[in-house]
GUPA-301950 format. One record per residue: residue number from 0; chain; x, y, z of N, C-alpha, C in turn. Coordinates in steps of 0.1 Angstrom, whole numbers. Example, Ala and Ser with C-alpha at 12.3 -4.5 7.8 and 13.67 -1.06 7.14 Angstrom:
<rs>
[0,"A",[132,-57,78],[123,-45,78],[132,-33,78]]
[1,"A",[128,-22,71],[137,-11,71],[129,0,79]]
</rs>
This chain:
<rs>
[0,"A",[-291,-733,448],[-293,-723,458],[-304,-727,468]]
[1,"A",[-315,-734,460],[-326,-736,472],[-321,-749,480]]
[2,"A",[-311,-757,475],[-303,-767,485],[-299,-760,497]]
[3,"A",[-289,-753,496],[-281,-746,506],[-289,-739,512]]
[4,"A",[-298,-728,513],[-305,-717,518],[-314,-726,521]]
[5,"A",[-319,-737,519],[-329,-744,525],[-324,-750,539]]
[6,"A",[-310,-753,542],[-302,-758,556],[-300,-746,564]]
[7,"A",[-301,-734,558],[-297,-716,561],[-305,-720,573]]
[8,"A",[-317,-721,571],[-327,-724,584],[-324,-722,599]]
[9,"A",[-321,-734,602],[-317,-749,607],[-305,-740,613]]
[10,"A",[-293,-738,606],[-284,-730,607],[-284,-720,620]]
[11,"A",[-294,-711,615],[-295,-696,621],[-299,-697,637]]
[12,"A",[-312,-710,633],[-319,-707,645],[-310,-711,659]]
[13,"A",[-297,-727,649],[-289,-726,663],[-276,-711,667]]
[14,"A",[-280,-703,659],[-269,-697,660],[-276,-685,668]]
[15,"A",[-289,-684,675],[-294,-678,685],[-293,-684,698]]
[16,"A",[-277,-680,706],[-280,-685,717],[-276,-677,726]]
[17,"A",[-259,-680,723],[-255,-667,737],[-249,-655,731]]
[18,"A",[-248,-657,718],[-243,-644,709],[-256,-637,705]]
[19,"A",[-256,-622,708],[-263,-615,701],[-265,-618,686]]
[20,"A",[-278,-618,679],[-282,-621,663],[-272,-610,656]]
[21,"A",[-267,-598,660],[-258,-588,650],[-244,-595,648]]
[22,"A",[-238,-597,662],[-230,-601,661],[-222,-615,655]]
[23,"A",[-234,-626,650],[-239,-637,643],[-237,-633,633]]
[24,"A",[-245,-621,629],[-242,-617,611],[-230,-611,608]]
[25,"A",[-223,-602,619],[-211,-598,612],[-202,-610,612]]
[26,"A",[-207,-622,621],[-190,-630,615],[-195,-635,605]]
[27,"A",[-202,-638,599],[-210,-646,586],[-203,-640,579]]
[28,"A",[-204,-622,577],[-201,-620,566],[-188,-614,567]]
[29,"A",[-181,-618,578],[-160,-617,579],[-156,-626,567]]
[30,"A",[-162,-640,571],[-159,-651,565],[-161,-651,553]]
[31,"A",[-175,-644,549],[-181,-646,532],[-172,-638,526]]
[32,"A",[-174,-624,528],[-161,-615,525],[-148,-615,521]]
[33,"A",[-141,-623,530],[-127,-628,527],[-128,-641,514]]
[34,"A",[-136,-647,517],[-140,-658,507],[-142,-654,491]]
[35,"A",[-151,-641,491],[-157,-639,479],[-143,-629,474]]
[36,"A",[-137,-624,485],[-124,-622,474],[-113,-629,471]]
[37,"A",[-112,-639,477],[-108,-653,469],[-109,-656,458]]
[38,"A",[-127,-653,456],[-132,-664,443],[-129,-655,435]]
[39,"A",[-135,-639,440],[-127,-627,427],[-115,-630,419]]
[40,"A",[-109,-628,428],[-88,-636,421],[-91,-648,415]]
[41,"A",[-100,-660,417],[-96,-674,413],[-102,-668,401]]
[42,"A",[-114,-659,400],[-118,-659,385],[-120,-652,376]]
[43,"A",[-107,-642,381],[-98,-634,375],[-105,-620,370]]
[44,"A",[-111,-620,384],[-121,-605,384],[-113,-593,397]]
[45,"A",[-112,-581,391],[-101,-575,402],[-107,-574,416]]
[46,"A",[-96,-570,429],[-105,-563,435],[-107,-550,440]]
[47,"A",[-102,-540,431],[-108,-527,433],[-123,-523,424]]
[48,"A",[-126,-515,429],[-141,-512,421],[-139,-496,418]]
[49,"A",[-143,-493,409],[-141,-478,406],[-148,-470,422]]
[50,"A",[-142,-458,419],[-144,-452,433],[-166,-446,430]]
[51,"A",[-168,-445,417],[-180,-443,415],[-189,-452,418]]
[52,"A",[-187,-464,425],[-190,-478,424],[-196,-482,435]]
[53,"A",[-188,-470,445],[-187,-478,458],[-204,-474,469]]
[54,"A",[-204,-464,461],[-221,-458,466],[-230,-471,463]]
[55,"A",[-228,-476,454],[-236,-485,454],[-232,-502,460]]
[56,"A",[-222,-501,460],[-218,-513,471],[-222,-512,488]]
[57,"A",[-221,-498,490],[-226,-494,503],[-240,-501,501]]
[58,"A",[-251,-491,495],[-264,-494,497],[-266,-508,495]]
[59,"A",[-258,-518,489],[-263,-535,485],[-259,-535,497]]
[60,"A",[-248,-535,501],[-241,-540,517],[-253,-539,526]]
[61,"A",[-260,-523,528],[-267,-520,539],[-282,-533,542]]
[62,"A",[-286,-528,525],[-298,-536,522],[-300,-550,528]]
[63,"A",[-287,-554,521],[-289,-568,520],[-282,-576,527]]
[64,"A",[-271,-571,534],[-261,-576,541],[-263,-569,556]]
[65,"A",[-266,-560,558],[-272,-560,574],[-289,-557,577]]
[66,"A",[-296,-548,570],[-311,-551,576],[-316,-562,571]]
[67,"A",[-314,-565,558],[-325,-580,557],[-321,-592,567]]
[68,"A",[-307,-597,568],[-299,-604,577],[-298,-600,596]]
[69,"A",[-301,-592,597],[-309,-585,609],[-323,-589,610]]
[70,"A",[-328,-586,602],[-345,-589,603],[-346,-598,606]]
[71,"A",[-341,-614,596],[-343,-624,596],[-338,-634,612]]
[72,"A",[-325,-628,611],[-320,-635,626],[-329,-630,637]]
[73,"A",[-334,-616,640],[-338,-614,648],[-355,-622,651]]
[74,"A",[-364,-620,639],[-376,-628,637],[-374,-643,644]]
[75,"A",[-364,-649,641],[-366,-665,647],[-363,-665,658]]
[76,"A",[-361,-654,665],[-362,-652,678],[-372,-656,680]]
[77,"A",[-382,-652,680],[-397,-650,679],[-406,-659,674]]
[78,"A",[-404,-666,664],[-410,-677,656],[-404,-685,649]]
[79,"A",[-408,-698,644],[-400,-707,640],[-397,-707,625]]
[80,"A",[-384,-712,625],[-377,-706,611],[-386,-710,601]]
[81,"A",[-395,-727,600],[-400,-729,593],[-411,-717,589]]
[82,"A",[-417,-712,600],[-430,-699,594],[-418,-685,590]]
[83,"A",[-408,-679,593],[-401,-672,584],[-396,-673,571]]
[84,"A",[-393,-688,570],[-393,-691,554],[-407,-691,546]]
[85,"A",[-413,-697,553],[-427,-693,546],[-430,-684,541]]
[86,"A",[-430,-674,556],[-435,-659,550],[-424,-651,537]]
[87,"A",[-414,-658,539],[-406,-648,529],[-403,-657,515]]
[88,"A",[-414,-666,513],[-415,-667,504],[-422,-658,493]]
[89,"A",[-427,-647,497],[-438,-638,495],[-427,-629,484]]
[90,"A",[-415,-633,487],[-407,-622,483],[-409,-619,472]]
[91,"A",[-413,-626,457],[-415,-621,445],[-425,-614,442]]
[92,"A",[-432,-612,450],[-440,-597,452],[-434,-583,449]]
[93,"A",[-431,-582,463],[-419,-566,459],[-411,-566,448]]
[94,"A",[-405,-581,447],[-394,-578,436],[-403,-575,424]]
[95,"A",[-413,-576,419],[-421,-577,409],[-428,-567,409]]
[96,"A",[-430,-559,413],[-439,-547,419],[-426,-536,418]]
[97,"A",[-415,-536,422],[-401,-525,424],[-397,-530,412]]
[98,"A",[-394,-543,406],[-387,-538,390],[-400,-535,381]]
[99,"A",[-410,-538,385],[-422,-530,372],[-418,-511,376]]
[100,"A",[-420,-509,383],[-419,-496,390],[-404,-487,384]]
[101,"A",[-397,-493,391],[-383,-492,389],[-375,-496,378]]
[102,"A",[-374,-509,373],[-367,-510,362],[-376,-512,345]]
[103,"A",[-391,-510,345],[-397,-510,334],[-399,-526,333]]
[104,"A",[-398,-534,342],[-399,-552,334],[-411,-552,337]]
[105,"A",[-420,-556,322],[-433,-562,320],[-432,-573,319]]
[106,"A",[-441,-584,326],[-442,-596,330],[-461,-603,321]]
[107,"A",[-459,-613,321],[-472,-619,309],[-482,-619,323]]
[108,"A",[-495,-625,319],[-508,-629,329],[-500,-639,336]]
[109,"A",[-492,-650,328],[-493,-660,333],[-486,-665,349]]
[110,"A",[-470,-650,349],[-463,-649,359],[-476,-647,372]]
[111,"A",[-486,-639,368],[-491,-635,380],[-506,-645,384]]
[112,"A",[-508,-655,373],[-515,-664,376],[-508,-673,385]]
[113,"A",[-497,-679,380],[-484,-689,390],[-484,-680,404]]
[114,"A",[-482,-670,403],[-481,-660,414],[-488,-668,427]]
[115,"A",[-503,-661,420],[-511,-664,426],[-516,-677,433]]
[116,"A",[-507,-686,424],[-515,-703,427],[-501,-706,441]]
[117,"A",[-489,-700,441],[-480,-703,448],[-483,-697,462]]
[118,"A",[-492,-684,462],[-488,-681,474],[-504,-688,478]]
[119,"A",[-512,-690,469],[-519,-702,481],[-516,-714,492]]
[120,"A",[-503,-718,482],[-496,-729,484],[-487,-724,496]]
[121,"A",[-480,-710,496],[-473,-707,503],[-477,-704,522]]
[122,"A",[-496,-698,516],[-501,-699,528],[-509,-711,536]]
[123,"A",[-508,-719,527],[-512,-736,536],[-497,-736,544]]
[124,"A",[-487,-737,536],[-477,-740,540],[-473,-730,557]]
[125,"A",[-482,-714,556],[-474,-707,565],[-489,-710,578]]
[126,"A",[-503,-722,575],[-513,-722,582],[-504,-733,590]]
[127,"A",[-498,-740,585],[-493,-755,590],[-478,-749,595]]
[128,"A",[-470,-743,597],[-462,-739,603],[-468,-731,615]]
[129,"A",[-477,-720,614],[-485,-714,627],[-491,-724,639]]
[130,"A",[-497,-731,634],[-506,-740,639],[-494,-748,646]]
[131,"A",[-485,-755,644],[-471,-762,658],[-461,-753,662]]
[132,"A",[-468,-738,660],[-457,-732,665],[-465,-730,686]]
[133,"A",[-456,-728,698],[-460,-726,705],[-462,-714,714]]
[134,"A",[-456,-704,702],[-457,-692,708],[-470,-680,705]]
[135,"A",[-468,-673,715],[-479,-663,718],[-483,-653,703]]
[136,"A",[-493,-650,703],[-499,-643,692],[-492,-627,689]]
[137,"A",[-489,-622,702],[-477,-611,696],[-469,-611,696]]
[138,"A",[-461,-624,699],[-448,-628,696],[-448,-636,680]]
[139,"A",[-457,-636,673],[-459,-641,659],[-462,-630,652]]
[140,"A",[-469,-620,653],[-472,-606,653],[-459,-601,648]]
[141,"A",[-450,-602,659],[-437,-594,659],[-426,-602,647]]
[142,"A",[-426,-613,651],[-416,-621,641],[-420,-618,628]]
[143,"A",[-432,-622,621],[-437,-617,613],[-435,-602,604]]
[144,"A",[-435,-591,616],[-434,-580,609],[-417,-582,606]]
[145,"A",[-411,-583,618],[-395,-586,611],[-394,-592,601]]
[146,"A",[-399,-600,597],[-397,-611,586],[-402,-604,572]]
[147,"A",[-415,-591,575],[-414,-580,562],[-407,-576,561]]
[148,"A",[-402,-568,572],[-388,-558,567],[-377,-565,563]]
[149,"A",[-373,-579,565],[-363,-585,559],[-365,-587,545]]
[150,"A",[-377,-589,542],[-383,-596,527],[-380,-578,515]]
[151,"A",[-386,-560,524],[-386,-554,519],[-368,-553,517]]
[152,"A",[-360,-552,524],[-347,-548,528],[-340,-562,514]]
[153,"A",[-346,-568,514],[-341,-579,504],[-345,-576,487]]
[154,"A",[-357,-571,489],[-360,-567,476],[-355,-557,471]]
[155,"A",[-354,-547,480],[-342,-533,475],[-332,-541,469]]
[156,"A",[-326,-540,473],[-310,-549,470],[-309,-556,458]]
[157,"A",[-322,-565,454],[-326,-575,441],[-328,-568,428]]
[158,"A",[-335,-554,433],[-336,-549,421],[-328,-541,417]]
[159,"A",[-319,-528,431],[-307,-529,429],[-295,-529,416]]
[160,"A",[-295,-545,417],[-289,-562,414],[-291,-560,395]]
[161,"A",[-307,-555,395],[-313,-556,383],[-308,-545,370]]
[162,"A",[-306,-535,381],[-302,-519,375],[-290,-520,364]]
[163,"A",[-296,-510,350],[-281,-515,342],[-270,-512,346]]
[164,"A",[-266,-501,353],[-256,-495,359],[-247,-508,367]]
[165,"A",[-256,-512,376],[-249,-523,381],[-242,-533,380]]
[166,"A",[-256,-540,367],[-251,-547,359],[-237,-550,354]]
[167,"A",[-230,-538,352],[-222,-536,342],[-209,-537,351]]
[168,"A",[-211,-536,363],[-200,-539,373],[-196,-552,376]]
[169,"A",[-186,-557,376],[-178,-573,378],[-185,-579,389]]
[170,"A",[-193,-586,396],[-202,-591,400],[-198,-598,417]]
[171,"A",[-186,-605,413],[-180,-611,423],[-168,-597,430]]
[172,"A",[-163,-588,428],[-161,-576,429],[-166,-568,438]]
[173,"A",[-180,-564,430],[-189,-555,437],[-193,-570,454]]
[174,"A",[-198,-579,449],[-198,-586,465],[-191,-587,476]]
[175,"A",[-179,-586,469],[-171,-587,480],[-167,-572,488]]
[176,"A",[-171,-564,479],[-169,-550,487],[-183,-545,496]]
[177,"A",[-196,-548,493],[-209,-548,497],[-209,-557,507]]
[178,"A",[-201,-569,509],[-202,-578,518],[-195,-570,533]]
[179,"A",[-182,-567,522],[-171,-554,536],[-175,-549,541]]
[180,"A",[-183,-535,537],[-195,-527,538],[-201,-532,552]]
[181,"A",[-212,-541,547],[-214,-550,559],[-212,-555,569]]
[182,"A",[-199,-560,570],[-194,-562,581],[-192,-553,589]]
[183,"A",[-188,-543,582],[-184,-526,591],[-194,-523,599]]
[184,"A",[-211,-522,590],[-222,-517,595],[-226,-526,608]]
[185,"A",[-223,-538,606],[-227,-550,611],[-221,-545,630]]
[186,"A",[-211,-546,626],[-198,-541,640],[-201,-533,644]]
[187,"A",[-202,-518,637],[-204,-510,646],[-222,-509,654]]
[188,"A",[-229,-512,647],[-245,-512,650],[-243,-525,664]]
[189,"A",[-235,-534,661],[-238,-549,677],[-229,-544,686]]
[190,"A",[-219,-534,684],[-207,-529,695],[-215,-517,702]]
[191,"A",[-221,-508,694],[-235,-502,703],[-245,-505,712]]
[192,"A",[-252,-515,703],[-263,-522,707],[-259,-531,721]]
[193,"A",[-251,-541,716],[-248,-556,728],[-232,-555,733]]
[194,"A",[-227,-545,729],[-208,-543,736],[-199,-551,732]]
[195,"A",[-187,-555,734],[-181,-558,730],[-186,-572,724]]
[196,"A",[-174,-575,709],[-176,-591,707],[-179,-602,714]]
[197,"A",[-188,-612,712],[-195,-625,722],[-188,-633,709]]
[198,"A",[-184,-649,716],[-182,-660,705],[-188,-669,709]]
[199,"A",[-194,-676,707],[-199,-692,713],[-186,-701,709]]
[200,"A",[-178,-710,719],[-172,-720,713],[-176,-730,710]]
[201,"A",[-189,-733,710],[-197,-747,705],[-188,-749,690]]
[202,"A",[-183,-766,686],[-187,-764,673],[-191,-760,664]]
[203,"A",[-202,-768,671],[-217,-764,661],[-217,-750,654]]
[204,"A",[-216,-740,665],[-224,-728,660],[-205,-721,650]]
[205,"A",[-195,-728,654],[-185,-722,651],[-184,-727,630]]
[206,"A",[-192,-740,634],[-190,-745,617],[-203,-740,612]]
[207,"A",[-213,-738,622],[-224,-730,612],[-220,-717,611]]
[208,"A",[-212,-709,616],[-206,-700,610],[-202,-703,594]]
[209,"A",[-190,-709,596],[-186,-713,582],[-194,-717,573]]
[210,"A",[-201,-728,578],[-217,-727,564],[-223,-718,558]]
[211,"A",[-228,-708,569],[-234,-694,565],[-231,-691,556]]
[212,"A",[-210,-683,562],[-202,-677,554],[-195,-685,543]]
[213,"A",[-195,-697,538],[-194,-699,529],[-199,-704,516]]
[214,"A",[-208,-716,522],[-218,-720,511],[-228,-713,512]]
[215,"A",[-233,-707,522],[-249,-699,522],[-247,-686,520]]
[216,"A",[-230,-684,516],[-230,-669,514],[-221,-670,496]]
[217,"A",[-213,-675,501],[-198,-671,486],[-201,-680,477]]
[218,"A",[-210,-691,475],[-213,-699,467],[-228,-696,458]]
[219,"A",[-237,-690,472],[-250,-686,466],[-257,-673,461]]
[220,"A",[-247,-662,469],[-251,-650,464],[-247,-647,447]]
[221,"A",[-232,-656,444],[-230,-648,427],[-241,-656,421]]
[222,"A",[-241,-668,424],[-254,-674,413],[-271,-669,415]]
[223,"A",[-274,-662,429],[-286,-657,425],[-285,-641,419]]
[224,"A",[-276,-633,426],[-275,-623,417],[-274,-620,403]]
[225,"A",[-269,-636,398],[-261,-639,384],[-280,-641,379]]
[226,"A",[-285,-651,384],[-298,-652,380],[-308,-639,382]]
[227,"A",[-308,-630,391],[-316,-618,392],[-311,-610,377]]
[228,"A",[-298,-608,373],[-293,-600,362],[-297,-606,352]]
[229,"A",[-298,-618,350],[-304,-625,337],[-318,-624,334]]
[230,"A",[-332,-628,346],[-342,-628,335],[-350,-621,346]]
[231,"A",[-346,-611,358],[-353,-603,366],[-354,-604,380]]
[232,"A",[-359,-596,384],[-358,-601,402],[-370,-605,407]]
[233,"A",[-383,-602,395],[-392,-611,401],[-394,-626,400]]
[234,"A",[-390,-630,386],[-389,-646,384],[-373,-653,395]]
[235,"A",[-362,-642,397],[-352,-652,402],[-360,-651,416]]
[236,"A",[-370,-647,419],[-370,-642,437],[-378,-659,440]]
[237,"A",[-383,-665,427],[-393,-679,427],[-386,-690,437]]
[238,"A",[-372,-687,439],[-363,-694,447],[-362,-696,462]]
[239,"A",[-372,-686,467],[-378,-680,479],[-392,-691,480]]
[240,"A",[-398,-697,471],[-412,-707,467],[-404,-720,470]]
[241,"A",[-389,-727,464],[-383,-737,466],[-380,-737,482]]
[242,"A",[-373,-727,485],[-363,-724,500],[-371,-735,509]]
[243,"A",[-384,-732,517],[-391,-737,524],[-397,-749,525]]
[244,"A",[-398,-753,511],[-400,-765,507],[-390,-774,511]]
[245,"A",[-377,-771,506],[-365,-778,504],[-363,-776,522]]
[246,"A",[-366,-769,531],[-362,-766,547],[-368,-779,551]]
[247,"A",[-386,-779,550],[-393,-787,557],[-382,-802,552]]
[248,"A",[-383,-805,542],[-379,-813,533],[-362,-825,543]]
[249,"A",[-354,-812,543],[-344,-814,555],[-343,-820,568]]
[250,"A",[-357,-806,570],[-363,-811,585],[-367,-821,588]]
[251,"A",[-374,-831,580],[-377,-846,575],[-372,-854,579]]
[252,"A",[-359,-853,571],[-345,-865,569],[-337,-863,584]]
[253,"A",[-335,-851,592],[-326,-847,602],[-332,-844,614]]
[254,"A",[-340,-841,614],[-350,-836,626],[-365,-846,630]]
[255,"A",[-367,-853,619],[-380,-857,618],[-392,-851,621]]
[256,"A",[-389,-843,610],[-407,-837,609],[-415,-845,604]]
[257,"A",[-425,-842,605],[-438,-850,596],[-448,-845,588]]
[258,"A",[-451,-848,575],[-453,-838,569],[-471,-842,571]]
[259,"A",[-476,-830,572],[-492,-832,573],[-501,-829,559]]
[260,"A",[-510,-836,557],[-518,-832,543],[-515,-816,543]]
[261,"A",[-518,-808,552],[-522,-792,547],[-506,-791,541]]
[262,"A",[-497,-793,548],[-480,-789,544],[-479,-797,528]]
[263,"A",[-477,-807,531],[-480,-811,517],[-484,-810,505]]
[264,"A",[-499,-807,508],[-506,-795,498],[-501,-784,497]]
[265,"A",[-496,-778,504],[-491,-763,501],[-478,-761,494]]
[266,"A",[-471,-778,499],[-458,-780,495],[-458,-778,476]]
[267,"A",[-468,-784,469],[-473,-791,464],[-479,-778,450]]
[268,"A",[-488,-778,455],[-491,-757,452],[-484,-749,449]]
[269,"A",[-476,-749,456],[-467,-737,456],[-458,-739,446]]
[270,"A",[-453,-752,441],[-442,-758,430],[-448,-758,423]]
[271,"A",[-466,-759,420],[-478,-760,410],[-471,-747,402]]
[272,"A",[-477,-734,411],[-477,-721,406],[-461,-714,401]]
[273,"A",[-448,-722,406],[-436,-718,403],[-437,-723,387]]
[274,"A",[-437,-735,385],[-439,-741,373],[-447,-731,357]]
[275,"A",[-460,-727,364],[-470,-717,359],[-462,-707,356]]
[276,"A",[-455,-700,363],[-445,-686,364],[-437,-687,361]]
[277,"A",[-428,-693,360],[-417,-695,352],[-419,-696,338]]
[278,"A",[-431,-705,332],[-433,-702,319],[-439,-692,309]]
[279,"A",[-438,-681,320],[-442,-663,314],[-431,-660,308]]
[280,"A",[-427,-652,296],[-416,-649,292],[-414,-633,294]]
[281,"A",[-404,-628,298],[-404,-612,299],[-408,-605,288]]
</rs>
């Protein structure tokens, strides 16, 4: 997951150009959508969902499939993808905080020791992304705050994900109908907002479509939701500690970044404290 979502990056930022950011996420998730009821049939999961079901495919859809994915497109407007992955690395916060709250999961010292040592790591990592970024202080301000509401809008949805109720629903199923969902909200909120459909015919942005919508959507969402169901939404959110890492990491080999002591150290830290946290047991 942190492979693919780590190119997500890179991805997005070209896919801000002459298309409105809404209308970017609804074809993402035309494509994921159609795709994830593919993989439903290949693996022999139906595609109707009981009609009791569908309330809560809405709210995943809304959560997670148009504001967090709105936040985030819209933020790199604003600031560089590298400091949005940063900051949302933060994510196992909420999630950890909303399933203690919400779903009763008690976590050891030691998750929140790791916690702690990662987001030191996370904020070298988000001092060294600030510092080459060249934009204005309330335009960091602003990206930033987008980049909470995507992180809150993501944690709804994770814990969601966690709920027994949910649980209990076919997995690849309920995505592909929350994905639909999505698209709908997606359409009608960018046909409001920016008018009729915009396409870019670049390649580029036409196969980063496809990327999005299929490996950064139909490939990654059942395995992190599969991992959120299994040992919690605070330890699977640790994957949000990788993402950034594994971005800069990319940015490296394809872009030529360079990696500075402080990035490094944080790089560094931050895998310290995932290691730490992971070895808490529920």
């Amino acid at each position: 997951m942190a492979l693919i979502w780590g190119g997500t990056w890179i991805v997005i930022r070209d896919q801000l150009s002459s298309v409105p950011p809404t209308w970017s996420v609804c074809y993402r998730f035309i494509v994921a959508a159609i795709g994830m009821a593919v993989l439903a049939r290949v693996r022999g999961q139906p595609l109707r969902l009981p009609a009791r079901a569908h309330a809560i495919a809405l709210m995943l859809g809304a959560s997670q499939f148009v504001l967090n994915f709105n936040f985030v497109y819209n933020a790199e407007r604003f600031v560089t993808s590298g400091l949005v992955a940063s900051t949302f690395a933060l994510l196992m916060l909420p999630n950890a905080l909303f399933g203690r709250i919400f779903l009763g999961r008690r976590l050891e010292p030691s998750f929140f020791v790791g916690t702690g040592i990662a987001i030191l790591g996370v904020a070298l990592l988000f001092v060294q992304e600030y510092r080459a970024m060249p934009a204005s202080g309330r335009d960091v301000a602003f990206g930033i705050l987008l980049t909470v509401g995507g992180i809150l809008s993501a944690s709804f949805a994770n814990v969601l994900q966690a709920a027994k109720r949910v649980q209990a629903l076919p997995l690849l199923t309920l995505l592909t109908w929350a994905m639909g969902y999505g698209v709908l909200f997606n359409a009608a909120v960018a046909f409001v907002s920016f008018g009729p459909p915009v396409i870019d015919p670049r390649p580029a942005y036409l196969f980063g479509i496809l990327y999005l919508g299929l490996l950064g959507s139909v490939v990654t969402f059942p395995l992190y939701f599969g991992i959120v169901r299994a040992i919690g939404p605070g330890k699977a959110a640790y994957n949000s500690v990788l993402v950034p890492v594994v971005a800069m990491a990319l940015s490296t080999l394809f872009e030529g970044y360079r990696w500075s002591p402080l990035a490094a150290a944080g790089g560094g830290i931050a895998m310290l404290g995932l290691l730490v946290a992971m070895r808490a047991r529920r």
